[in-house]
Structures are given as structure tokens and as C-alpha cells.
TIRO-2110 file (N, C-alpha, C; in Angstrom, 1 decimal):
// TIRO-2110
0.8, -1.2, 0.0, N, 1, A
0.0, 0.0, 0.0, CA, 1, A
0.9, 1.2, 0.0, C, 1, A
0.4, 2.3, -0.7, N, 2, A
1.4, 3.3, -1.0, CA, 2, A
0.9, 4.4, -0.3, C, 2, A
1.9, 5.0, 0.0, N, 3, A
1.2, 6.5, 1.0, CA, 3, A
1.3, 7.7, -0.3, C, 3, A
0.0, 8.6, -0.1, N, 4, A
-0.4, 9.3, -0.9, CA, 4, A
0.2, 10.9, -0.6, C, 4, A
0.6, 11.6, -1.7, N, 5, A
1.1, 12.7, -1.0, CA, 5, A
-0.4, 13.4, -0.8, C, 5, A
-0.2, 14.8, -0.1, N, 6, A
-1.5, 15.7, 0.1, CA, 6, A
-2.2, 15.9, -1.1, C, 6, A
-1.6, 16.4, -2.6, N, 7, A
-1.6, 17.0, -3.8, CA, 7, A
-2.7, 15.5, -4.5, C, 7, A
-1.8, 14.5, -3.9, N, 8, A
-2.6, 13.2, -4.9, CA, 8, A
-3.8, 13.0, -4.0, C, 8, A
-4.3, 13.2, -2.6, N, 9, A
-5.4, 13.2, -2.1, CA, 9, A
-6.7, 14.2, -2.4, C, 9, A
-6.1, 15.1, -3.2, N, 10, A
-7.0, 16.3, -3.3, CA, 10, A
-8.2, 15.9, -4.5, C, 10, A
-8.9, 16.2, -4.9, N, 11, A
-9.1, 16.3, -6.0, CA, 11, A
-9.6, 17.2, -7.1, C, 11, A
-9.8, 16.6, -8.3, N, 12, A
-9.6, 17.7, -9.1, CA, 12, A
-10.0, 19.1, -9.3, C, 12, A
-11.7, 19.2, -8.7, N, 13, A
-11.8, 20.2, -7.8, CA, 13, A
-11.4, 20.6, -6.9, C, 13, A
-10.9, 20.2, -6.0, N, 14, A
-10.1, 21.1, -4.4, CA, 14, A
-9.3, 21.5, -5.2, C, 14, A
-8.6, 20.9, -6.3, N, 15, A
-7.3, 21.5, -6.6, CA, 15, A
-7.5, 23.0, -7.6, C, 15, A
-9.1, 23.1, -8.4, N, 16, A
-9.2, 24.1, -8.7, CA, 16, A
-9.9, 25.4, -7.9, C, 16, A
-10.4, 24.7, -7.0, N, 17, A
-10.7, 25.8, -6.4, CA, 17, A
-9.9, 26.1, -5.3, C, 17, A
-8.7, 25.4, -5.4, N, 18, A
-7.6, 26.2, -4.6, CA, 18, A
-6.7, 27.4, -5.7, C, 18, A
-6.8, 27.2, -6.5, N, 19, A
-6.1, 28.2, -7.8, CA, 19, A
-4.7, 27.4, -7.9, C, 19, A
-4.6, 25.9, -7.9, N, 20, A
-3.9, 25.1, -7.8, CA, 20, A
-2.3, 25.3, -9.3, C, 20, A
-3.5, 25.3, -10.2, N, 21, A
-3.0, 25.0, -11.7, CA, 21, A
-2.1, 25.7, -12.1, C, 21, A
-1.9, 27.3, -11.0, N, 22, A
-1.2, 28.6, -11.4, CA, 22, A
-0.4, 28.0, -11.8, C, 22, A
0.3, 27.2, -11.1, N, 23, A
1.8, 26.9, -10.9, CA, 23, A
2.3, 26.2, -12.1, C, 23, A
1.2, 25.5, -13.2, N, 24, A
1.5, 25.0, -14.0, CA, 24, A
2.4, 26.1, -15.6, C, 24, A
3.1, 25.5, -16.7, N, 25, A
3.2, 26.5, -17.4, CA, 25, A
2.2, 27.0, -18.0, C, 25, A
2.0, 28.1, -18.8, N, 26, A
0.7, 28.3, -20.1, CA, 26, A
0.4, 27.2, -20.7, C, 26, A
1.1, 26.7, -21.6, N, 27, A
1.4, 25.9, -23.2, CA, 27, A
0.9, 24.8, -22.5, C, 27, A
1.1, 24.4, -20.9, N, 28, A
0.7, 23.2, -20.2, CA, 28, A
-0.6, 22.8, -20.0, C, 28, A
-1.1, 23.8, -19.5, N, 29, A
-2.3, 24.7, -18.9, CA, 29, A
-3.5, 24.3, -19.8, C, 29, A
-3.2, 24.7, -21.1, N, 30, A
-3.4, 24.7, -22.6, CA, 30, A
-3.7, 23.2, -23.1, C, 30, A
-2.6, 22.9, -23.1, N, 31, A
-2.4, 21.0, -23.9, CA, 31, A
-3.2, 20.0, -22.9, C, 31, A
-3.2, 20.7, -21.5, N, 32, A
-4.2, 19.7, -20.5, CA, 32, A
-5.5, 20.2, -20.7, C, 32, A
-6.2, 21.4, -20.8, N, 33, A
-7.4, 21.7, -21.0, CA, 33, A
-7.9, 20.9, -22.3, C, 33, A
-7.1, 20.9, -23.0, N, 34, A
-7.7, 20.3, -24.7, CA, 34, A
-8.3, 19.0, -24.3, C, 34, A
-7.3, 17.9, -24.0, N, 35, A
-7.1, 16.3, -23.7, CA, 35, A
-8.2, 16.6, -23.1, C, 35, A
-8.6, 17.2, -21.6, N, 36, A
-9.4, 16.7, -20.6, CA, 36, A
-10.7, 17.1, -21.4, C, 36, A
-11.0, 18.3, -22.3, N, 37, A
-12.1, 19.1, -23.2, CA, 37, A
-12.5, 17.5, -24.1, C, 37, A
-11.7, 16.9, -25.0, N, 38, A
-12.0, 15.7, -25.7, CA, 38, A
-13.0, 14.4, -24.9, C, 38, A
-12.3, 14.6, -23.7, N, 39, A
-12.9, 13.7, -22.7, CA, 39, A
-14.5, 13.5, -22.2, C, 39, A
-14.8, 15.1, -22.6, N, 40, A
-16.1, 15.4, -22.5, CA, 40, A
-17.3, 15.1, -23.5, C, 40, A
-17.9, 14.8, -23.6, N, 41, A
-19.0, 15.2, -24.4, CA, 41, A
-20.2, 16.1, -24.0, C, 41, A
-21.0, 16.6, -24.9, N, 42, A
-21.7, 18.2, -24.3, CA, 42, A
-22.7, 17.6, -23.6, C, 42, A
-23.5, 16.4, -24.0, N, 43, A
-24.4, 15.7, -23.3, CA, 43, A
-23.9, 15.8, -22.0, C, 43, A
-23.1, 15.6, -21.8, N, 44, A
-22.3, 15.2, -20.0, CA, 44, A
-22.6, 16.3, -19.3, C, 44, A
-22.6, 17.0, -19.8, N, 45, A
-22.8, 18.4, -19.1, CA, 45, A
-24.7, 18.8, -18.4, C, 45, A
-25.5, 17.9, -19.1, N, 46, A
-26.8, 18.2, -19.3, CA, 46, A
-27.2, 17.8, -17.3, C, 46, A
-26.4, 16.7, -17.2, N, 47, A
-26.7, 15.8, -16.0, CA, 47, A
-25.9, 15.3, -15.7, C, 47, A
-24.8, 16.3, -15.0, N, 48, A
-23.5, 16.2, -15.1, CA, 48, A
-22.9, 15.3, -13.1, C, 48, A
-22.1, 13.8, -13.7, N, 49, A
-21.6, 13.6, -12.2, CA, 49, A
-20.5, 14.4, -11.9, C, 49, A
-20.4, 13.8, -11.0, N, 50, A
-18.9, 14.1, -10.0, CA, 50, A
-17.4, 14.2, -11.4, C, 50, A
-17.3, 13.3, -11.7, N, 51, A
-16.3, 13.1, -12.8, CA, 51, A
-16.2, 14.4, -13.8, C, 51, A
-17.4, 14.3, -14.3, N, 52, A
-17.5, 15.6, -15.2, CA, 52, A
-17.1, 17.1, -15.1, C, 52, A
-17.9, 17.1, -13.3, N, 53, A
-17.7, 18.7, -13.2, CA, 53, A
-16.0, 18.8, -12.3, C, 53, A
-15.9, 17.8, -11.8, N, 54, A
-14.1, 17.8, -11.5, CA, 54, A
-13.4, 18.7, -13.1, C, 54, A
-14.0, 17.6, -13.9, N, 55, A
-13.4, 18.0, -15.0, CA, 55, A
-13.4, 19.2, -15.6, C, 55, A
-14.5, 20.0, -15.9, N, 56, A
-14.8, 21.1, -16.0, CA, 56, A
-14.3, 22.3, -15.4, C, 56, A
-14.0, 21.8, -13.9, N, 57, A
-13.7, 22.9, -13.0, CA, 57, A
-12.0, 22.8, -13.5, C, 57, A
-11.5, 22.0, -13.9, N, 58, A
-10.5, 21.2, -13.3, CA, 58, A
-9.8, 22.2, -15.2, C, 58, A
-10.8, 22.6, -16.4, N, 59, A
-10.4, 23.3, -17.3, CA, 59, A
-10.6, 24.8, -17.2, C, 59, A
-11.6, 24.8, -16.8, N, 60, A
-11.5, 26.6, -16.5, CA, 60, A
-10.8, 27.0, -15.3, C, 60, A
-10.2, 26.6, -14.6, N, 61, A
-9.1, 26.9, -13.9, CA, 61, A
-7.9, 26.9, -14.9, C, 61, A
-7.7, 25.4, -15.2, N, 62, A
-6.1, 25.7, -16.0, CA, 62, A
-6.1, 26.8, -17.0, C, 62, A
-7.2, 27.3, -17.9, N, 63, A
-7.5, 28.4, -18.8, CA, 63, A
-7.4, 29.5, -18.1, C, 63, A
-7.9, 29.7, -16.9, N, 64, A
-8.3, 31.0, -16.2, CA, 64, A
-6.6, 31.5, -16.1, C, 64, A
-5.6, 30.6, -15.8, N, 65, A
-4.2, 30.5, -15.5, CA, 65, A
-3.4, 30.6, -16.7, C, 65, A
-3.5, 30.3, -18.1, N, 66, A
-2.9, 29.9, -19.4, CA, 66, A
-2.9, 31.4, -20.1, C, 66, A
-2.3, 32.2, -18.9, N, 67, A
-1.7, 33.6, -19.7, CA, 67, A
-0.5, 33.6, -20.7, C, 67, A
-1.0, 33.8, -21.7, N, 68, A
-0.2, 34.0, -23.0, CA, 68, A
-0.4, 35.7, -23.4, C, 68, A
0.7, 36.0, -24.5, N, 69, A
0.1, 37.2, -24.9, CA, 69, A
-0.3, 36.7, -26.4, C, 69, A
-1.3, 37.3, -27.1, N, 70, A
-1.1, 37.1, -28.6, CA, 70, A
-1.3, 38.8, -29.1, C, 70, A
-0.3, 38.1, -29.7, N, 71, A
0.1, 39.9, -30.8, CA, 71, A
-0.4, 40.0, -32.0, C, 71, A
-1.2, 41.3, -31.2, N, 72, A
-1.7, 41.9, -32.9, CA, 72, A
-1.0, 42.4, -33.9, C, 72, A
-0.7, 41.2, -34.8, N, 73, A
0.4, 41.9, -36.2, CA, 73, A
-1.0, 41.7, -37.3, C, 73, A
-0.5, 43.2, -37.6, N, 74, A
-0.8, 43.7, -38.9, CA, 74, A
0.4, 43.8, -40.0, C, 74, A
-0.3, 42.4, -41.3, N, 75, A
0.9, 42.3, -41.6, CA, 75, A
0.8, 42.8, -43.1, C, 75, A
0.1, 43.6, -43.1, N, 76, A
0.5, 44.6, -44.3, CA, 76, A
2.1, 45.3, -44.1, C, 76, A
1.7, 45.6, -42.6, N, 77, A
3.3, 46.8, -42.1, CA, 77, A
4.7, 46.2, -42.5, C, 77, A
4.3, 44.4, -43.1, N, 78, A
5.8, 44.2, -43.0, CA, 78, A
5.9, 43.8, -44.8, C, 78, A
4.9, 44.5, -45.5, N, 79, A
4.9, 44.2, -47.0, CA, 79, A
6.2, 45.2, -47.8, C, 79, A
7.2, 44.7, -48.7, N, 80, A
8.1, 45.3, -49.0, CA, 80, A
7.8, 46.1, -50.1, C, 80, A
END
């Protein structure tokens, strides 16, 4: 039997409604929201269990966290 750290007791909720994900990178943040987003189907959401809204919470947190900038190029300015 293995002892669990605190982090692996939590779940996926506690961990977002601790603002857990901060710590993760952007690009991370990002590539896990997608995976876990496929996992879903929209039905799931209608009558949604425990699994589901873990998951849910568990993407708009990592998003809420996944500060990037994107740059507005206007790319006429770089036509020769």
C-alpha cells in the first residue's frame, strides 16, 4: 500500500478551487485543458456527475491560468 502525497489526495476540484494549476506552465495549462475538453461530451454536461464537473472545474481553472500574450500583427506593415 502506498502512501499518498497531500496533492494526490485532493481532487480535481479542491485542486481548482484552490487556484492550484497557477503553478503550471501556459502551453501546459493549454495542452491539458484540450485532452481533458475531448474527454467530454456536451451531453455530459446536461446531467453532469462528479467526474464531469471535477473536470470542468479542473479546465477553467487551467485556462483562467494559461496567460499568453497574442500579438496583434498587422501584416501589411511588414509588405516590401
Amino acid at each position: 500500500m502506498s502512501i499518498q502525497t497531500e496533492k494526490e489526495m485532493k481532487t480535481k476540484l479542491q485542486q481548482a478551487m484552490n487556484n492550484e494549476f497557477c503553478k503550471e506552465q501556459p502551453f501546459k495549462n493549454i495542452d491539458e485543458s484540450i485532452r481533458l475538453a475531448k474527454e467530454i461530451k456536451i451531453y455530459d454536461l446536461i446531467d453532469a456527475n462528479g467526474r464531469t464537473i471535477n473536470k470542468v472545474a479542473e479546465i477553467i481553472n487551467r485556462l483562467q491560468n494559461a496567460e499568453i500574450e497574442v500579438l496583434n500583427i498587422n501584416y501589411g506593415d511588414f509588405r516590401a
